[in-house]
C-alpha positions as CSV (number, residue, x, y, z in Angstrom):
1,X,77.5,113.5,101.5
2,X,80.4,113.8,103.9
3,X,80.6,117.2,106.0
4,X,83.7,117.9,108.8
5,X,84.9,121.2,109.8
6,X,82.1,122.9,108.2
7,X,82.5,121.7,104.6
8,X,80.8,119.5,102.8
9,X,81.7,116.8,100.2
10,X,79.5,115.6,97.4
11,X,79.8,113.1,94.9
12,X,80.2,114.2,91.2
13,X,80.0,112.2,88.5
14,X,83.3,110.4,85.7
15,X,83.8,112.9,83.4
16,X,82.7,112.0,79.6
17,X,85.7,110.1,77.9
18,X,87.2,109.1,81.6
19,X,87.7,105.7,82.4
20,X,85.4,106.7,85.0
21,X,87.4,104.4,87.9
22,X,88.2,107.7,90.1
23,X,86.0,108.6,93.0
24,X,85.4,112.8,92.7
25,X,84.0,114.4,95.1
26,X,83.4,118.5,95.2
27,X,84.0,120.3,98.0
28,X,81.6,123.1,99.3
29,X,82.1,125.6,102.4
30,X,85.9,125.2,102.3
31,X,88.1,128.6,101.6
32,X,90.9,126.3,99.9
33,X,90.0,123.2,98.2
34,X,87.1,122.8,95.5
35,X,87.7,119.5,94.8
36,X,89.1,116.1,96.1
37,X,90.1,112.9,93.7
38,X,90.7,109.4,94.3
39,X,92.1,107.2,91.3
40,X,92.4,103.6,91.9
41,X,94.9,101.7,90.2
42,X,93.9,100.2,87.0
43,X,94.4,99.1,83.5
44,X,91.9,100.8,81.9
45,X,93.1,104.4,83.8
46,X,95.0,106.8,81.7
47,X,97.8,107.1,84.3
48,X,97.3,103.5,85.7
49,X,98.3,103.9,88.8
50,X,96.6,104.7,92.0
51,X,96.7,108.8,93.0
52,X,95.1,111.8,94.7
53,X,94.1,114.7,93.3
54,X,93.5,118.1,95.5
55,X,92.2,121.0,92.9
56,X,91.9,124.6,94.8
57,X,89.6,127.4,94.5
58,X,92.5,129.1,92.4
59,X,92.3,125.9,90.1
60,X,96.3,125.2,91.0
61,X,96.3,120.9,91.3
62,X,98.5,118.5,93.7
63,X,98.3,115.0,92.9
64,X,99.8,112.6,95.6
65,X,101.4,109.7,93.0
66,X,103.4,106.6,93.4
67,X,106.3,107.5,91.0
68,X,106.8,104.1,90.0
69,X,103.7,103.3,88.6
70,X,102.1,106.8,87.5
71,X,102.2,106.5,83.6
72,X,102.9,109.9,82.0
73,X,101.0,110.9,78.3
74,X,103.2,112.1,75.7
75,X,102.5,114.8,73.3
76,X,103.7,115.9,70.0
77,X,104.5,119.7,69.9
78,X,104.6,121.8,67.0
79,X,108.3,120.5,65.9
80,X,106.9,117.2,66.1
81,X,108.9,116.1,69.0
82,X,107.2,113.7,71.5
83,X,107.0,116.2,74.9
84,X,105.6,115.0,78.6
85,X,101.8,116.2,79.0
86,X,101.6,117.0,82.6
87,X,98.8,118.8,83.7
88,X,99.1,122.3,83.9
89,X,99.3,124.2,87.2
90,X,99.9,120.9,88.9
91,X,102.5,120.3,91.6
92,X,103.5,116.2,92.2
93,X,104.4,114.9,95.3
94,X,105.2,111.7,96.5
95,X,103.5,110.1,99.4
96,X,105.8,111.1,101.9
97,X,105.0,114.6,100.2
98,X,108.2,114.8,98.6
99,X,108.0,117.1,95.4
100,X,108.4,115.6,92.5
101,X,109.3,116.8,88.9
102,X,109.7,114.9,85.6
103,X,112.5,115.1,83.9
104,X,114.3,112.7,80.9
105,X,111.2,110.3,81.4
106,X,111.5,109.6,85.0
107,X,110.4,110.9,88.3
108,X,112.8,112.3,90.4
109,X,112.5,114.1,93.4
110,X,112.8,118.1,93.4
């Protein structure tokens, strides 16, 4: 347990079918943020590279990336067309926290 300005940080467990690399921590006491996220780099990761995830009480999402390694998932939608699967209700930013957005397979920033 980690506790600073009056809120206090617990470990939580992967999640079943993670690779289970990222460090999660809940967050109780704060007004804001319910949960902070730390994913190494690595080859068995979904997204591979390193990042930060911050999920709010509202359950909006910022995750802190390095655009040149973060691998987006692709998903078929109903036409069959092979679509970007970003989270939803997540905003990217860079770690100079420049927004990001995804558009014709790259990162670029907003």
């Amino acid at each position: 347990m980690y506790k600073m300005d009056g809120a206090k940080t617990m470990p939580k467990p992967p999640s079943p079918g993670s690779s289970g690399n990222a460090q999660v921590f809940t967050v109780e006491g704060h007004p804001l943020i319910k949960e902070v996220q730390f994913s190494p780099a690595s080859d068995v990761s979904t997204h591979g590279g390193q990042y930060y995830k911050f999920t709010f009480a509202d359950g909006t999402k910022v995750k802190v990336i390095d655009p040149l390694n973060y691998k987006v998932q692709y998903k078929a939608n109903p036409a069959g067309v092979f679509e970007a699967n970003l989270e939803k209700n997540t905003v990217f930013y860079n770690a100079a926290g420049q927004g990001l957005t995804y558009k014709n397979d790259m990162w670029m920033l907003k």
